[in-house]
Each structure stands twice: as structure tokens, then as C-alpha cells.
C-alpha positions as CSV (number, residue, x, y, z in Angstrom):
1,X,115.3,98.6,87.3
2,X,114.0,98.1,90.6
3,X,111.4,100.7,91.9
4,X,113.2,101.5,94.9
5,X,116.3,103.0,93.1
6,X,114.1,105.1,90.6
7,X,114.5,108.7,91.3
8,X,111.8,111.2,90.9
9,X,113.4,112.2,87.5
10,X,112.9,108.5,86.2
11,X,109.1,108.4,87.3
12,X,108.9,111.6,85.7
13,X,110.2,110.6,82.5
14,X,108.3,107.4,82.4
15,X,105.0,109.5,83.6
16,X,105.4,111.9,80.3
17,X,103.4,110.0,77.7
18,X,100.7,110.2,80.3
19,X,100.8,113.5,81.0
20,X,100.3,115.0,77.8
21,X,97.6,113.2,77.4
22,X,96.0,113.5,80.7
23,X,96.9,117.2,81.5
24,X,94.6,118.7,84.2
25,X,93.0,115.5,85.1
26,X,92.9,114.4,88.4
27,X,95.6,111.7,88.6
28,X,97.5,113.9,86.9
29,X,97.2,116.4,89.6
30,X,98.0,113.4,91.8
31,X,101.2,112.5,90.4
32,X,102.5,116.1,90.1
33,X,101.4,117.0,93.6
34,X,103.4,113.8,94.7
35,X,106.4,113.6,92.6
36,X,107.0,117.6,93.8
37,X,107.2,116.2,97.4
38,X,109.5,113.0,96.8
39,X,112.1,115.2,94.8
40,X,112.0,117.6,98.1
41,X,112.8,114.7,100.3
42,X,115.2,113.4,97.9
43,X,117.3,116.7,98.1
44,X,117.2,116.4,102.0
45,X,120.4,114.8,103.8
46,X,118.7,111.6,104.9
47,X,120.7,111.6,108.2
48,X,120.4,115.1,109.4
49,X,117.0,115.9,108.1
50,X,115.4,112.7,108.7
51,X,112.5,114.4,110.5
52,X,112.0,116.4,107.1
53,X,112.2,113.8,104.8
54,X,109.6,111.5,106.6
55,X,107.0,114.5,106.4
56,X,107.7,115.5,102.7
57,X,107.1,111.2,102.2
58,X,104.0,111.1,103.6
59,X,103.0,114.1,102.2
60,X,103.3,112.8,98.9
61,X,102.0,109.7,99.7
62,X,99.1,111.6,100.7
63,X,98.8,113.2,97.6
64,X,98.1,109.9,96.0
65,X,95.6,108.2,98.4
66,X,94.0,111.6,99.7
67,X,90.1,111.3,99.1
68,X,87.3,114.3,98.8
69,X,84.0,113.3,100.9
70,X,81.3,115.8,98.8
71,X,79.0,115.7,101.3
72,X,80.8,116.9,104.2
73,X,83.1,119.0,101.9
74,X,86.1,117.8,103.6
75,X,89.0,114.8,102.9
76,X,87.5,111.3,104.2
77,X,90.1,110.3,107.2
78,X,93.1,109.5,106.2
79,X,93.0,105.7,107.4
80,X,89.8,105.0,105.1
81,X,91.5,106.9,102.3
82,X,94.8,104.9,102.3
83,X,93.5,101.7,103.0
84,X,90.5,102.1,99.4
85,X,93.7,103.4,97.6
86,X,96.4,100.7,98.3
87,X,93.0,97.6,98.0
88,X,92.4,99.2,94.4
89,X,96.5,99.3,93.8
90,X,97.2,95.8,94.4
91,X,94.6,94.5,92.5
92,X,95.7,96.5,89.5
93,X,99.2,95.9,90.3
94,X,99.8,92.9,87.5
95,X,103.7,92.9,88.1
96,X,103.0,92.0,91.7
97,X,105.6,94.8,92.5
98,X,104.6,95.9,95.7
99,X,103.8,92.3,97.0
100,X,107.6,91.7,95.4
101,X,108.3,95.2,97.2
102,X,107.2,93.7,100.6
103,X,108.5,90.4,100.3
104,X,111.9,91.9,99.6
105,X,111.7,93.7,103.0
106,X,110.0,92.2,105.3
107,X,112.9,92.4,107.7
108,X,112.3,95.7,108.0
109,X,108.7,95.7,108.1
110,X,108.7,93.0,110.6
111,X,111.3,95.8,112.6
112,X,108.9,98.4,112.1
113,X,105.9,96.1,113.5
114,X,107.4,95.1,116.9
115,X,108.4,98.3,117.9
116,X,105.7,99.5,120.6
117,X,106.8,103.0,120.2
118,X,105.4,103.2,116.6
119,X,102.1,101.2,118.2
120,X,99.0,103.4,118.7
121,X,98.2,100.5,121.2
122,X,101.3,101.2,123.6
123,X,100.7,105.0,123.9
124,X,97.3,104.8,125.3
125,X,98.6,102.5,128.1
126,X,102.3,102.3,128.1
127,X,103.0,99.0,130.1
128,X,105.3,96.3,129.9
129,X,102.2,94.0,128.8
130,X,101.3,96.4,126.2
131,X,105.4,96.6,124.9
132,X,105.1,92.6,124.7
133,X,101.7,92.5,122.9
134,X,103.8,94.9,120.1
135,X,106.6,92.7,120.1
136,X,104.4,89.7,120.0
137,X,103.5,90.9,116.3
138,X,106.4,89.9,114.6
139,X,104.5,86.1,114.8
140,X,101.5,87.3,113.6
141,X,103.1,89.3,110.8
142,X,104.7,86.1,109.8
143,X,101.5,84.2,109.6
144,X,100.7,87.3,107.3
145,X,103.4,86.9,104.9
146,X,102.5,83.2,104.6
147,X,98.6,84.1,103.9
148,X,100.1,86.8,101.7
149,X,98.0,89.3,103.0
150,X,99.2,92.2,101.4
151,X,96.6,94.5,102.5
152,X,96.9,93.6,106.0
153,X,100.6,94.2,105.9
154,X,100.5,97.3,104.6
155,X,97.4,98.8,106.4
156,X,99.9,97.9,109.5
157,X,102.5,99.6,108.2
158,X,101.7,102.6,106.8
159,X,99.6,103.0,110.4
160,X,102.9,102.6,112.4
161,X,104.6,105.3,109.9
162,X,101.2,107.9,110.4
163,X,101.8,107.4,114.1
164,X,105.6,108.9,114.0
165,X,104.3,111.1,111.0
166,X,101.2,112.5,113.8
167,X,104.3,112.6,116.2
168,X,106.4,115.1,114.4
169,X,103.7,117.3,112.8
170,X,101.8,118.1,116.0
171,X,105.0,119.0,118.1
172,X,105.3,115.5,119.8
173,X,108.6,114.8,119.2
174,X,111.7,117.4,119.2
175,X,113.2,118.5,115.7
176,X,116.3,116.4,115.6
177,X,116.3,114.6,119.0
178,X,118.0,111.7,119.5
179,X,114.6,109.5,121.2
180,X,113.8,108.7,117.8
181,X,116.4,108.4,115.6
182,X,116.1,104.6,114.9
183,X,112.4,104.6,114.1
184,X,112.9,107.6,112.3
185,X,115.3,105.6,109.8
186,X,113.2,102.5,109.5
187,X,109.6,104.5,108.8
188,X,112.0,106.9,106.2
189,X,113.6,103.7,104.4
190,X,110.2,101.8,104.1
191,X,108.6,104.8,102.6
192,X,111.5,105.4,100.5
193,X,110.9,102.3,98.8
194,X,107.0,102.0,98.7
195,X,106.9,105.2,96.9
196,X,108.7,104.7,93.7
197,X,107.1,101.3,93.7
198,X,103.8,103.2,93.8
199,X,104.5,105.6,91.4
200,X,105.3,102.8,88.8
201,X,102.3,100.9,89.3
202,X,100.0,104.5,88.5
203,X,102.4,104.7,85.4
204,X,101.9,100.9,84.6
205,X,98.4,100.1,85.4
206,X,96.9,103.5,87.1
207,X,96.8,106.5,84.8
208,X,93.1,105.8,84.1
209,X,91.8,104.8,86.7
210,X,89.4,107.0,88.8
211,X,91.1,107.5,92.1
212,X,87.8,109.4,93.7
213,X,87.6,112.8,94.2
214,X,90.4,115.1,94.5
215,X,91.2,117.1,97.9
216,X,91.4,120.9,97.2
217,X,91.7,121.3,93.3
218,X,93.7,123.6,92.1
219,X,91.9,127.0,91.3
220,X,93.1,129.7,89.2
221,X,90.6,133.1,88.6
222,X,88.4,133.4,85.8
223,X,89.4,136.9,84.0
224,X,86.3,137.3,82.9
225,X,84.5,137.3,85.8
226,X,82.4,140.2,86.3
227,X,80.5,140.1,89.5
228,X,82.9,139.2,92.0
229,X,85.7,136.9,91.8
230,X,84.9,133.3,89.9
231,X,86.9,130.6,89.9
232,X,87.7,127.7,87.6
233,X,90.0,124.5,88.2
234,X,93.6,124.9,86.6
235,X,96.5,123.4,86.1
236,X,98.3,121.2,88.2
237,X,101.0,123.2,91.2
């Protein structure tokens, strides 16, 4: 079965062997946190909710590629952190499914890449040299297929996707408004794919592998705490 129609339910089932074995570990925590997030936007009418569903993908793609930095006690940015987790996934990704993944679509990714309304770039000065430079990159993606620079391709991506995903959470964009319906149902269909293929590499290759520090643990109180209130990690919500 092809990652991209696996439901939540099937990673879940698939994930079980794994999770009875792993239980309270960190990439357990992982795959719970994120699996909670994709059934969400699963539920959500992909049409009429489209604004939802995009923040409840990222969000559990954040879950998987979120990283702890001890020394400043806060997450590393999220650029760093996705583009460490997604080098370490490909290399364990012995199917080739997400290379497979972005082969499959690269007409949408090479959609997704053109538009200068998804390009950081444009924003900062919105000119009709700056909208050509975006649309320009559909030659240079190309180039990137051929040189079959994964990485690249998906650090490219996933950056156009955090720009509309910065855009809805920080009250750039109206809930439902009609400016951005189109990119809204290329970033949501690109995500929808990459994260059952993600899933499935974890399940495949991933379970043991140490995927750094997790961002805020979860914590449960120790009973038998008697000078104030102690905490200990529990299990995964």
C-alpha cells in the first residue's frame, strides 16, 4: 500500500509492535504526539477547513522533527530541526520511499516552488523581478530532481509550507478567505502525503533511532513528593 493512502489507524496498527516495546520512550512520545494530530486533520473537511487541517499537519510534523537545545532550555529553530531530522530520515530510508514519494509528485512540488506567494524572498520585496526569480525555480528544481537532491528539495518545500503555516498562525491571513485557497490546497496535499510516508519510514527503519532531545516531555506528579511538588516524566498524551 502506498504511504499516501495509509490512514492514521494503519500507521497505528503497524506502530504497535513498537510501542509495547518502546512505551515511554522518546520516539514513542514522537509518534503518539504526531499520529494524535494527523487523525485530527483527517476528521477535518479538507475543503472547508483547509486552514485547519494545514496547522494540525504541521503540527504533527513538528512533533516528529521538533529538537530540545539543553543549553538554552528551549526547541532549536525549527529550520535546523527539520532539516537534521529529514538528512537522518533519508539516509535510513532503505525503501527510498520518500525519494519514490517526491518523484511521484514533483508536479506538485514544482507548483508549490514557483509560487512567489509561498516565497519568503517575494515578501520582503514584492516586485515583479522578485515574482520571476520564484517562478524561475521551477528550472532549478528540475536540475534538482536530476542531481536527486532529495534534501534540497525537501528543505525547499517544507520552507514554502512553514511560510503559509507562519501565515495562518500569526493572524496573516483571514480564516477561510478566498486569497489563498489555491496554495492552501497544494501545501495541504503535499503534507498529506509526506506524512504517512514519514510515519512508515520511523515504523520501518526509525523506532530506534535517537531522534535528539525531546521538546517539553510529558510530566505527571510524583505522589510521593513531600516538600513541594516533584515531577517525573510520564506517559505519552
Amino acid at each position: 500500500m502506498s504511504a499516501s493512502f495509509l490512514t492514521v489507524r494503519d500507521l497505528r496498527r503497524q506502530w504497535k509492535p513498537h510501542k509495547e516495546r518502546l512505551s515511554g520512550h522518546p520516539t514513542a512520545i514522537r509518534f503518539h504526539r504526531a499520529c494524535s494530530w494527523l487523525d485530527r486533520a483527517e476528521k477535518l473537511d479538507g475543503v472547508a477547513d483547509a486552514d485547519l487541517v494545514l496547522i494540525n499537519q504541521w503540527i504533527a510534523l513538528n512533533a516528529l522533527y521538533g529538537q530540545w537545545n539543553p543549553q538554552q532550555r528551549e526547541p532549536f529553530p525549527d529550520r535546523e530541526s527539520w532539516r537534521d531530522f529529514f538528512d537522518r530520515l533519508l539516509k535510513l530510508d532503505g525503501n527510498g520511499r520518500i525519494s519514490g514519494l517526491l518523484q511521484e509528485h514533483k508536479p506538485l512540488i514544482l507548483t508549490i516552488l514557483e509560487d512567489e506567494y509561498l516565497a519568503g524572498f517575494f515578501w520582503k520585496d514584492p516586485t515583479d523581478q522578485n515574482k520571476q526569480v520564484a517562478r524561475n525555480l521551477r528550472k532549478k528544481a528540475l536540475s534538482w530532481f536530476v542531481g536527486k537532491e532529495w534534501t534540497r528539495i525537501l528543505d525547499q518545500v517544507l520552507d514554502r509550507i512553514y511560510l503559509q503555516r507562519c501565515q495562518l498562525i500569526h493572524g496573516a491571513a483571514t480564516f477561510g478567505g478566498k486569497l489563498n485557497r489555491a496554495t492552501l490546497r497544494r501545501t495541504t496535499q503535499m503534507l498529506g502525503h509526506l506524512l504517512p510516508a514519514v510515519l512508515q519510514v520511523l515504523i520501518d527503519y526509525g523506532a530506534d533511532a535517537d531522534w535528539g532531545a525531546l521538546c517539553y516531555p510529558p510530566m505527571q506528579a510524583n505522589p510521593d513528593a513531600r516538600n513541594g511538588v516533584k515531577y517525573r516524566p510520564g506517559l505519552p498524551r
